[in-house]
N, C-alpha and C positions, 0 to 999 in steps of 0.2 A: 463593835468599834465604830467609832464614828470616821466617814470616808476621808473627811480632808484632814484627821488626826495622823491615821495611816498614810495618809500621802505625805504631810512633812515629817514622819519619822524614818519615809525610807528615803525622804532629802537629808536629813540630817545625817544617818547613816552611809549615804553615797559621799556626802561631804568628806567622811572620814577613813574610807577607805579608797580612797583615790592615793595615799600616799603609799610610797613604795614601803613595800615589803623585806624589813633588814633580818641577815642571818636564814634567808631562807632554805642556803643546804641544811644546815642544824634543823630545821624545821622539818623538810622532809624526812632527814633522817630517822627523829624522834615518831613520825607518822607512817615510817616503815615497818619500824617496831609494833606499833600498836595496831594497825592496819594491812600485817602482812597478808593476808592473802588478796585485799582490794588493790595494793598498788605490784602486787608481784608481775602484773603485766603490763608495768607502764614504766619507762626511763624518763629519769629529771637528771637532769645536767644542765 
């Protein structure tokens, strides 16, 4: 890959995930189901 290809795609990517994150208990939730035993020792509230 070429270097400054990779460089603006993880600008353009940062661009996009700077916005807040909506519905994230439902989110977690859904990723306790699927990932029980990685989040089983970690609380989100």
């Amino acid at each position: 890959m070429n270097p400054k290809l990779g460089y603006l795609t993880i600008q353009s990517l940062q661009i996009k995930w700077s916005s807040p994150t909506y519905n994230w208990k439902e989110i977690i939730n859904q990723f306790s189901i699927i990932f029980e035993e990685r989040i089983k020792s970690h609380r989100f509230e």
